[in-house]
MIDREN-627325 format. One record per atom (N, C-alpha, C): residue in three letters; x, y, z. Coordinates in steps of 0.2 Angstrom, whole numbers, plus 5000, padded with zeros to 4 digits. Atoms other than C-alpha are relative to their C-alpha. Example, Ala and Ser with C-alpha at 12.3 -4.5 7.8 and 13.67 -1.06 7.14 Angstrom:
<nodes>
ALA500449945000ALA506249785039ALA500450065000SER499649944999SER506849955036SER499650055003
</nodes>
This chain:
<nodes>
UNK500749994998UNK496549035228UNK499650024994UNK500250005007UNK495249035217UNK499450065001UNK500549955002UNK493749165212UNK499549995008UNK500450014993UNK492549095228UNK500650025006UNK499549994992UNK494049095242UNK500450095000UNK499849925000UNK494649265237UNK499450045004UNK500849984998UNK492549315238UNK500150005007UNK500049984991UNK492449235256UNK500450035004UNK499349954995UNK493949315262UNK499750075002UNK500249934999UNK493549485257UNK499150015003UNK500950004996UNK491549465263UNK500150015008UNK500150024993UNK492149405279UNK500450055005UNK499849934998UNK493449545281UNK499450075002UNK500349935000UNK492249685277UNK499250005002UNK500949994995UNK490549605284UNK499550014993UNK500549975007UNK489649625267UNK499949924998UNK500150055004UNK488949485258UNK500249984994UNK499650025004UNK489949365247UNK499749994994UNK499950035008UNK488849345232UNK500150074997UNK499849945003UNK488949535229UNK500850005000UNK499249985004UNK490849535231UNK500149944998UNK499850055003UNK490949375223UNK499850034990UNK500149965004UNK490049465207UNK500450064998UNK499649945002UNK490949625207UNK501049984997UNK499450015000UNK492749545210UNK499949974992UNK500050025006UNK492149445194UNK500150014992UNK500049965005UNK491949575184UNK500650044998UNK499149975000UNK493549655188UNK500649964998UNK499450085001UNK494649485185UNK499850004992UNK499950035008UNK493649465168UNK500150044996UNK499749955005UNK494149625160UNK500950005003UNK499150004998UNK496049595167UNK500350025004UNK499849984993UNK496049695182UNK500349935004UNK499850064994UNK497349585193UNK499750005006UNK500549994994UNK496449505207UNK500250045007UNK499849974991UNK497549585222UNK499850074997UNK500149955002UNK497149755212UNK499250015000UNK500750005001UNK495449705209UNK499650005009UNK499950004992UNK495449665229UNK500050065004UNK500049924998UNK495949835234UNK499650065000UNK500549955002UNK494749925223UNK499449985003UNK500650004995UNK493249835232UNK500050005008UNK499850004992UNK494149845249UNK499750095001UNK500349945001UNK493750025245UNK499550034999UNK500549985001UNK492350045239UNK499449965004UNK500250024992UNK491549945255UNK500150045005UNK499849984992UNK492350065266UNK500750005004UNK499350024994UNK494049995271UNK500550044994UNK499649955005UNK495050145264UNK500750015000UNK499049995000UNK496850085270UNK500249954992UNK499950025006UNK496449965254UNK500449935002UNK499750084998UNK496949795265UNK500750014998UNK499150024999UNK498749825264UNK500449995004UNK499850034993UNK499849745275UNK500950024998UNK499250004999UNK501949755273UNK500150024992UNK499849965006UNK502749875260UNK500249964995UNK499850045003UNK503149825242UNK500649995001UNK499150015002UNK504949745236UNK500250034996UNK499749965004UNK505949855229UNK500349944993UNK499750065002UNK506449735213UNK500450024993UNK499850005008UNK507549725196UNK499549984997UNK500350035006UNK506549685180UNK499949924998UNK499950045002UNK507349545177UNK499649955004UNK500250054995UNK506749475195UNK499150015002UNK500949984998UNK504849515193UNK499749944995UNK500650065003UNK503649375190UNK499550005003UNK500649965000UNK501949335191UNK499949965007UNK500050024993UNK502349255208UNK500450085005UNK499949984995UNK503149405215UNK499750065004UNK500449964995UNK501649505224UNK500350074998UNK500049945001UNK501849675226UNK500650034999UNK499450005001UNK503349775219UNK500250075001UNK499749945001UNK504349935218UNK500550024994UNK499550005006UNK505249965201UNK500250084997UNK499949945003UNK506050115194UNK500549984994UNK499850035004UNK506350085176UNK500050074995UNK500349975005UNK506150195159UNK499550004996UNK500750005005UNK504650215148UNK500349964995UNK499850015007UNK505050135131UNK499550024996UNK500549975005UNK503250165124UNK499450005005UNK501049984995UNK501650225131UNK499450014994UNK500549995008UNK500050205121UNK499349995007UNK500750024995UNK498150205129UNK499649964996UNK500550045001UNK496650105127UNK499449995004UNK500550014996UNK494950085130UNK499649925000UNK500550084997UNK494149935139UNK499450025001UNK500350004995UNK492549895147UNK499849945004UNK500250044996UNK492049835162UNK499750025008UNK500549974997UNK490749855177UNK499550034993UNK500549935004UNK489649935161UNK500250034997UNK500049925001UNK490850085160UNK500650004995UNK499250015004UNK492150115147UNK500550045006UNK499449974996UNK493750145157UNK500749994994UNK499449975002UNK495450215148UNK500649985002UNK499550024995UNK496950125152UNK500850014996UNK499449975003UNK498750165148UNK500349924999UNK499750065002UNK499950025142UNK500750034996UNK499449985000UNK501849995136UNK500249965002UNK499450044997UNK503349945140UNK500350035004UNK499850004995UNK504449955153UNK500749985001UNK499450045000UNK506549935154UNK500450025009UNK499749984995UNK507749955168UNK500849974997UNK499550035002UNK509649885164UNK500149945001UNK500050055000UNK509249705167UNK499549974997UNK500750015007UNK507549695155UNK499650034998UNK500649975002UNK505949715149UNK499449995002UNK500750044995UNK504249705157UNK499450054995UNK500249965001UNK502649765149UNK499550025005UNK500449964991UNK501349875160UNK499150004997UNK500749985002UNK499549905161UNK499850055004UNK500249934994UNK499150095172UNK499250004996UNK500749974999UNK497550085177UNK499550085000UNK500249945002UNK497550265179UNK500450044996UNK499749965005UNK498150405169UNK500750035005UNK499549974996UNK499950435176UNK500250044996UNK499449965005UNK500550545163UNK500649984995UNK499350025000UNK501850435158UNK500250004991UNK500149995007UNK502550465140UNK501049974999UNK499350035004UNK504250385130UNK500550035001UNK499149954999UNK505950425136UNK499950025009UNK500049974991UNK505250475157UNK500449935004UNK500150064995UNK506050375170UNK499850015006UNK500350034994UNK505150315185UNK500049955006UNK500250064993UNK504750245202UNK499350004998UNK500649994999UNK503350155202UNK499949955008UNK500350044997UNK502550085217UNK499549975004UNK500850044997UNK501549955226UNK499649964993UNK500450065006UNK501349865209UNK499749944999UNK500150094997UNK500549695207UNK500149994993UNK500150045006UNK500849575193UNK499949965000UNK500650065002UNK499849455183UNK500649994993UNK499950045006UNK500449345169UNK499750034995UNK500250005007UNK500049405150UNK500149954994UNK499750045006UNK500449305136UNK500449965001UNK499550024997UNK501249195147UNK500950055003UNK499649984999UNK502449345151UNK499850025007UNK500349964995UNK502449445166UNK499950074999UNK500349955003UNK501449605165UNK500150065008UNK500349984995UNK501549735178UNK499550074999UNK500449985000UNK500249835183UNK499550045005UNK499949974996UNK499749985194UNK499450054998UNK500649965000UNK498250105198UNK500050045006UNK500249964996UNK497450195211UNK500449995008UNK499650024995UNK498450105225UNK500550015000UNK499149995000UNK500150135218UNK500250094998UNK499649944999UNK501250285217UNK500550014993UNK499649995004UNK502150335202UNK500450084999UNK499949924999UNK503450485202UNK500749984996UNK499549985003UNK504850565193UNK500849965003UNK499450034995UNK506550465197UNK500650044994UNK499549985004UNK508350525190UNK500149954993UNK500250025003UNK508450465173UNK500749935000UNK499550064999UNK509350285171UNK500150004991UNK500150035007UNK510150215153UNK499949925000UNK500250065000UNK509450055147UNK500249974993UNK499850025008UNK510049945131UNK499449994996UNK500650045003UNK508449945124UNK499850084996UNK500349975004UNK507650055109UNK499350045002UNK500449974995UNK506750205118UNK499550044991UNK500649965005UNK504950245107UNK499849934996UNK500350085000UNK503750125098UNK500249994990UNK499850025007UNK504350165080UNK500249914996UNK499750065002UNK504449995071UNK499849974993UNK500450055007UNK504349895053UNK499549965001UNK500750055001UNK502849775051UNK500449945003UNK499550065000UNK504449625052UNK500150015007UNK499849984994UNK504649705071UNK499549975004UNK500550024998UNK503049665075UNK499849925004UNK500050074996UNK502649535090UNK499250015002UNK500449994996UNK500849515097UNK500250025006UNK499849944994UNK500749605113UNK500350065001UNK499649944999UNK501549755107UNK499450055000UNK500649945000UNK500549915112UNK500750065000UNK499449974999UNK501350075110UNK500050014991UNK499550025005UNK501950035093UNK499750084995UNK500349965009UNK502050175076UNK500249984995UNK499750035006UNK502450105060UNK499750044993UNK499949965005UNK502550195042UNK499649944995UNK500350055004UNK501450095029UNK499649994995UNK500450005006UNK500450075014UNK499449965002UNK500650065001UNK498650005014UNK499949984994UNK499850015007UNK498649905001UNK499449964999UNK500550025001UNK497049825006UNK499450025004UNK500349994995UNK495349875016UNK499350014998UNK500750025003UNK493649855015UNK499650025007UNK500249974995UNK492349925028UNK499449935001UNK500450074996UNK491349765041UNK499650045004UNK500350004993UNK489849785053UNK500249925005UNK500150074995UNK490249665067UNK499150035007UNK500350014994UNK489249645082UNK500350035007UNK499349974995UNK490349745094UNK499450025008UNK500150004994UNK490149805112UNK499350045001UNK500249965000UNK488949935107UNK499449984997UNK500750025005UNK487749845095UNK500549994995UNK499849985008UNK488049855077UNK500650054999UNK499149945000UNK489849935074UNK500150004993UNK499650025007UNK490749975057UNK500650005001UNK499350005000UNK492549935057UNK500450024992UNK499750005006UNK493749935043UNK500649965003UNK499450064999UNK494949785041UNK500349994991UNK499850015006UNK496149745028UNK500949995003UNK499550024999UNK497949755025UNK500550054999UNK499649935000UNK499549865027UNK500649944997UNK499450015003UNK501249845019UNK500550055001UNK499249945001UNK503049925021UNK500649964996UNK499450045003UNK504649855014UNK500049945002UNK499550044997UNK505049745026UNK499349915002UNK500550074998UNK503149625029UNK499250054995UNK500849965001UNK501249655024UNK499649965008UNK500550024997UNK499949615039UNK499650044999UNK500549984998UNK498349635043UNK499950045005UNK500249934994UNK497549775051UNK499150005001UNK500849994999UNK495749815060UNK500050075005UNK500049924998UNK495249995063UNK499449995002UNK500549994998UNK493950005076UNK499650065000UNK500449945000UNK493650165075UNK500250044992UNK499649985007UNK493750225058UNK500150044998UNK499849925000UNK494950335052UNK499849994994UNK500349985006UNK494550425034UNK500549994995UNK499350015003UNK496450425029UNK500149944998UNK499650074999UNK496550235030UNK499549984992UNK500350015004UNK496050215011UNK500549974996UNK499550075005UNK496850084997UNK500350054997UNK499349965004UNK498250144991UNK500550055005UNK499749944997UNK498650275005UNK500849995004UNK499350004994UNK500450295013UNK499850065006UNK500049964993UNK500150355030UNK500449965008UNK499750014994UNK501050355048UNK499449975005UNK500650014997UNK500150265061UNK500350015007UNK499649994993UNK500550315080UNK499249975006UNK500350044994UNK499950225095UNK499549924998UNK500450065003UNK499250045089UNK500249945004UNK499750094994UNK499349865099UNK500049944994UNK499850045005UNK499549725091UNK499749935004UNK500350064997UNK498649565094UNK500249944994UNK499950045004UNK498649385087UNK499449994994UNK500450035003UNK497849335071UNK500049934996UNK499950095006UNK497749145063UNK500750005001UNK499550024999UNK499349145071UNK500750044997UNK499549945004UNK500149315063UNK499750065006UNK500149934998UNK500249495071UNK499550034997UNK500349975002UNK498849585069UNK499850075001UNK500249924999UNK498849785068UNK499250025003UNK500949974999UNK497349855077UNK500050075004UNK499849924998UNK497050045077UNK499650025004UNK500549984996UNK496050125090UNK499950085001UNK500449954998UNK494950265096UNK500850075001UNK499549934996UNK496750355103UNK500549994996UNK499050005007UNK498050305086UNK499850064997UNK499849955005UNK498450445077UNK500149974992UNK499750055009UNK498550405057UNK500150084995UNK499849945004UNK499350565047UNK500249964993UNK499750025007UNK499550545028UNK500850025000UNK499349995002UNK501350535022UNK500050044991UNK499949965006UNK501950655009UNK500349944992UNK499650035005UNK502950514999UNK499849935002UNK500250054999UNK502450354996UNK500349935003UNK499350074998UNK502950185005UNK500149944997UNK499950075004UNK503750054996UNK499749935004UNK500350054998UNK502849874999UNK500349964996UNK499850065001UNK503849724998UNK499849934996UNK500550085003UNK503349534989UNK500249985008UNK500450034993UNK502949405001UNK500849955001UNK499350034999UNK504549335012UNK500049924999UNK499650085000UNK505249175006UNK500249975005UNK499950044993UNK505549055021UNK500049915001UNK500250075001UNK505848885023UNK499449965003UNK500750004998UNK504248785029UNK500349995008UNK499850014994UNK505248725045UNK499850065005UNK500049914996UNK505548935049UNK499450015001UNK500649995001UNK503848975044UNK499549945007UNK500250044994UNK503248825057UNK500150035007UNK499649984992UNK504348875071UNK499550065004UNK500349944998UNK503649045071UNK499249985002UNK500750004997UNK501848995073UNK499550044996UNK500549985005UNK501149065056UNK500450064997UNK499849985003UNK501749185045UNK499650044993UNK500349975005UNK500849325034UNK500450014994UNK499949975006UNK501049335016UNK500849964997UNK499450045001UNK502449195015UNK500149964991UNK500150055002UNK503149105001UNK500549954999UNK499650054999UNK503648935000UNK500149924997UNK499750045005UNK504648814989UNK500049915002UNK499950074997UNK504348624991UNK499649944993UNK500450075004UNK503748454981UNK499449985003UNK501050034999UNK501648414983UNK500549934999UNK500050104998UNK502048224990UNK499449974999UNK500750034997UNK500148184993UNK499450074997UNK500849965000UNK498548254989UNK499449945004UNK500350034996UNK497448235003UNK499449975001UNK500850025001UNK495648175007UNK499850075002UNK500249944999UNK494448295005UNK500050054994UNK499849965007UNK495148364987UNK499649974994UNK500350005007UNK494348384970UNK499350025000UNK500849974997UNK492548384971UNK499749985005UNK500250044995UNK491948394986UNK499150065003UNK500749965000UNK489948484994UNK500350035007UNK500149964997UNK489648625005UNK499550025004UNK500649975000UNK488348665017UNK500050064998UNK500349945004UNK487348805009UNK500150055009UNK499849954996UNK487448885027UNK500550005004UNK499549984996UNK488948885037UNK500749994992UNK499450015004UNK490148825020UNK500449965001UNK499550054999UNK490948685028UNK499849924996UNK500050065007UNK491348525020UNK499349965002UNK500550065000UNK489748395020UNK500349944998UNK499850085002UNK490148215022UNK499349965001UNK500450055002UNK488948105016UNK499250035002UNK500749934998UNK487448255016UNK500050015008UNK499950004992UNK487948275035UNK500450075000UNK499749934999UNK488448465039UNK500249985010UNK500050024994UNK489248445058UNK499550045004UNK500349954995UNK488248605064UNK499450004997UNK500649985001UNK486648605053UNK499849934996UNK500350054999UNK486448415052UNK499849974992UNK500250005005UNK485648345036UNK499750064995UNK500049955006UNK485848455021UNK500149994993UNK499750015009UNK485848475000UNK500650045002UNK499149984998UNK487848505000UNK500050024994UNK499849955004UNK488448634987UNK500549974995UNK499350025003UNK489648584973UNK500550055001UNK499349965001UNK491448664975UNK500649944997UNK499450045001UNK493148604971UNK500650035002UNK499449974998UNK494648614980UNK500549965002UNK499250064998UNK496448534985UNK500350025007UNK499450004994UNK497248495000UNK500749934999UNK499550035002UNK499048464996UNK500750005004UNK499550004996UNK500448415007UNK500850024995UNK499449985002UNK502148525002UNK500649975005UNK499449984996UNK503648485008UNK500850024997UNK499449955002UNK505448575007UNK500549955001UNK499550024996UNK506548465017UNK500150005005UNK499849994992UNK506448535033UNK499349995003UNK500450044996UNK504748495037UNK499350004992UNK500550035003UNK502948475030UNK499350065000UNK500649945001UNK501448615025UNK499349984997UNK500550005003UNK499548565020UNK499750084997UNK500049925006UNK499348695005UNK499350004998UNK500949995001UNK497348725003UNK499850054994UNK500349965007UNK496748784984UNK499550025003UNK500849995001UNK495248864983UNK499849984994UNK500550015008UNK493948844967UNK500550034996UNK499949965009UNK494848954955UNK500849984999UNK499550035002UNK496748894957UNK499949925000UNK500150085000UNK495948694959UNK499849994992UNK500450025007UNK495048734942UNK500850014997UNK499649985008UNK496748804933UNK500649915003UNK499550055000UNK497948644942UNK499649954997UNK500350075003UNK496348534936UNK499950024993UNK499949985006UNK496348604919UNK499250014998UNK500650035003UNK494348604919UNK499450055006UNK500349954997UNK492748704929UNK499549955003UNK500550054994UNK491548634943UNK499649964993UNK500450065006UNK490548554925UNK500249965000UNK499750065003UNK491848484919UNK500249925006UNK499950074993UNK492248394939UNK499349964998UNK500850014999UNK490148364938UNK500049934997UNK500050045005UNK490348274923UNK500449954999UNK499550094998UNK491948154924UNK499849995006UNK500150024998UNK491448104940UNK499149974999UNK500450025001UNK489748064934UNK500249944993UNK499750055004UNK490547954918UNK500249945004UNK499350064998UNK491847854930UNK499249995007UNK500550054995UNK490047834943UNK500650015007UNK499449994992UNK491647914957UNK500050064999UNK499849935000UNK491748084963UNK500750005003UNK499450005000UNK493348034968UNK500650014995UNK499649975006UNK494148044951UNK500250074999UNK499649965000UNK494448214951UNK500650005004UNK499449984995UNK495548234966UNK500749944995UNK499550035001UNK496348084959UNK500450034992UNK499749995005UNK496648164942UNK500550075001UNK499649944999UNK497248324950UNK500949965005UNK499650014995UNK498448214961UNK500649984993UNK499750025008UNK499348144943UNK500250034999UNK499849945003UNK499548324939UNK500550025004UNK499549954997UNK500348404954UNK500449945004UNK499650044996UNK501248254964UNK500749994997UNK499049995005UNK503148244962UNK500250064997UNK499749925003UNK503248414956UNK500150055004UNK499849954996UNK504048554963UNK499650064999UNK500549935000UNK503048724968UNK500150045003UNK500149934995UNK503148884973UNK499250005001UNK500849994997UNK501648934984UNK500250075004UNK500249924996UNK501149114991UNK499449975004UNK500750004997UNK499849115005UNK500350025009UNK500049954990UNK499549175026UNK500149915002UNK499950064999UNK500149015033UNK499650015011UNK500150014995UNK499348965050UNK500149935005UNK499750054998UNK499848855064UNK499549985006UNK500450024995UNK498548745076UNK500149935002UNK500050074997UNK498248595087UNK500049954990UNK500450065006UNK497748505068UNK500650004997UNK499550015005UNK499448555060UNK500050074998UNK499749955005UNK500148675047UNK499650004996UNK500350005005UNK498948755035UNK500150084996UNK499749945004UNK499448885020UNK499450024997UNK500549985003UNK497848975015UNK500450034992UNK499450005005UNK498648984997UNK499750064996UNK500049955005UNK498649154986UNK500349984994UNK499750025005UNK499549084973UNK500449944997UNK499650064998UNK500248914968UNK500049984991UNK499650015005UNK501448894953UNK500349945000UNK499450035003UNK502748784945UNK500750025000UNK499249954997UNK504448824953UNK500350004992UNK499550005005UNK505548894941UNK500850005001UNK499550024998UNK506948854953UNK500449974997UNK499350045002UNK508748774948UNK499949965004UNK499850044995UNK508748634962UNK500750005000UNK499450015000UNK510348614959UNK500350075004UNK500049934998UNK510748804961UNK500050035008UNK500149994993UNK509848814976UNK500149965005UNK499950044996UNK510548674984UNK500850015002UNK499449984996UNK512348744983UNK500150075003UNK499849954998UNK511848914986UNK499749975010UNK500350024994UNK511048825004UNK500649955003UNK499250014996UNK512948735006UNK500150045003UNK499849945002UNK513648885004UNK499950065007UNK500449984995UNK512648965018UNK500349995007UNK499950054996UNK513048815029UNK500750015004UNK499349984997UNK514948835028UNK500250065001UNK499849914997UNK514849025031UNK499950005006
</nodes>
């Protein structure tokens, strides 16, 4: 059923007219209230105070809950509990979130209201309804459900949100991690409120560095800082976890400071699979350098390439000189477009946006650059650092650094026997 059929359902039930609960129900659906839950709460607030319920939930395993099985009854352990604030109808509302185990899985939750629930309790909950998150299944539970103290059960899974940076999945709420900022700068965006100031940048521990955005800004979170962070969710960025602290994480300085790792080595294949990877880097031969390299213009306001004085979004434009490389690496196991900026395209071109100006004005081709850059880096093997990201267009390595491997091939091809046969 879709958005309308839910509508005339409930209107027709409650005798009220369908464009208002067709609006309300809308609002509750596009801030993530699931619709049978979102269904309930208007059943209610019209008057029908049994909340349209019809035949008790299913008592279920974990394992056996999906986003097809209606209402539930689940008594599981907490693994982590964290809160957050949404809004929707207008009003900011406070919602708990977490994980969720029983001895057959793992399910995450969303409590609409404040149950208390805190890491290590176990519980009944019921009358739950579940919606699909991230493709997974989520369950989820409020004013219509019941949550109460059950004898405690063991589950094989890792009770508290404690975890390295390298532990990190989008969709983790709950989480605490130990960490260095290593990098941070203070943004206004445009946020719910109006004009907001954030702070975004980057964390580091041994084991990874991501990105982080701190919505509410704490004072502690300053470059250089080792501090604890408790209660933070994790979302996706460019195809990497992205730390995001909010109004209810806790951020305590640490006494002793936290070592931060280089950037993980990876073949491009692994790096692929995963679906993006921060701070990676990765060893392979530039085959190609592609269209689009060497000197190429810019529009003056969005920054994107201009082909033939043509910006796609602001139409005929004077296009800016820059110079950049896009160069296909590959390793053996697959294939990475590796993107210079101006300052390492000048050091592989050996020369500065003049010097491009000028030999393509000589050879009457602004082509000749890229071609003179492609002479240079093609056939050669190279280590490359940079935030690699994964989209419909391919694989692209926003690149931090791009060297001349000082690898043995040879070396590294018996230590990757060696491997093989173990």
């Amino acid at each position: 059923m879709n958005i309308d059929d839910h509508a005339e359902e409930l209107a027709s039930d409650l005798g009220v007219d369908k464009a208002e609960v067709k609006e309300n129900l809308q609002n509750l659906v596009e801030y993530s209230v699931p619709v049978e839950e979102a269904k309930r709460s208007l059943r209610r607030k019209f008057g029908d105070e049994s909340g349209g319920g019809s035949s008790g939930p299913t008592a279920a395993d974990i394992v056996d809950v999906g986003p097809d099985s209606g209402n539930v009854t689940v008594t599981a352990k907490v693994l982590t509990a964290g809160k957050r604030s949404i809004r929707y109808q207008g009003d900011d509302h406070v919602i708990g979130e977490g994980e969720l185990a029983d001895g057959t899985g793992r399910i995450s939750y969303t409590a609409w209201e404040d149950f208390g629930l805190e890491a290590g309790d176990t519980v009944t909950i019921g009358n739950a309804s579940v919606r699909e998150y991230e493709g997974e299944p989520e369950l989820n539970f409020g004013e219509s459900s019941t949550v109460s103290k059950a004898e405690a059960i063991d589950v094989p899974y890792e009770v508290g949100g404690d975890r390295s940076l390298s532990e990190l999945s989008p969709g983790d709420r709950g989480r605490n991690v130990e960490v260095r900022v290593t990098e941070v700068e203070t943004r206004t965006i445009d946020g719910r409120d109006g004009e907001t100031e954030i702070l975004s940048g980057v964390l580091g521990d041994e084991s990874a560095r991501l990105p982080f955005t701190d919505w509410n800004p704490h004072d502690e979170l300053t470059e250089g800082a080792s501090v604890r962070l408790e209660d933070v969710y994790v979302r996706e960025f460019r195809g990497v976890p992205s730390v995001n602290v909010s109004e209810f994480s806790t951020v305590t300085a640490l006494d002793e400071p936290v070592e931060v790792g280089g950037p993980t080595r990876m073949a491009i294949r692994e790096a692929v699979e995963r679906g993006g990877a921060y701070d990676v880097e990765l060893v392979g031969n530039v085959i190609e350098v592609r269209d689009g390299s060497g000197l190429i213009q810019r529009c003056p306001e969005c920054g994107r390439v201009v082909q033939k004085g043509q910006c796609r979004q602001h139409g005929d434009v004077e296009g800016e000189d820059d110079l950049r490389v896009k160069a296909i690496l590959d390793d053996g196991t697959d294939t990475v477009t590796v993107i210079l900026d101006r300052e390492l395209t000048e050091e592989v071109y050996g020369g500065d946006i003049e010097d491009a100006r000028q030999q393509a004005r000589d050879a009457m081709d602004q082509t000749v650059v890229a071609e003179t850059i492609a002479d240079t880096v093609v056939g050669s093997e190279y280590t490359v650092r940079g935030h690699l990201s994964v989209d419909d267009y391919g694989a692209n390595l926003e690149t931090l650094s791009f060297r001349e491997s000082a690898d043995d091939p040879a070396e590294r091809a018996q230590a990757f026997l060696a491997e093989v046969d173990a």
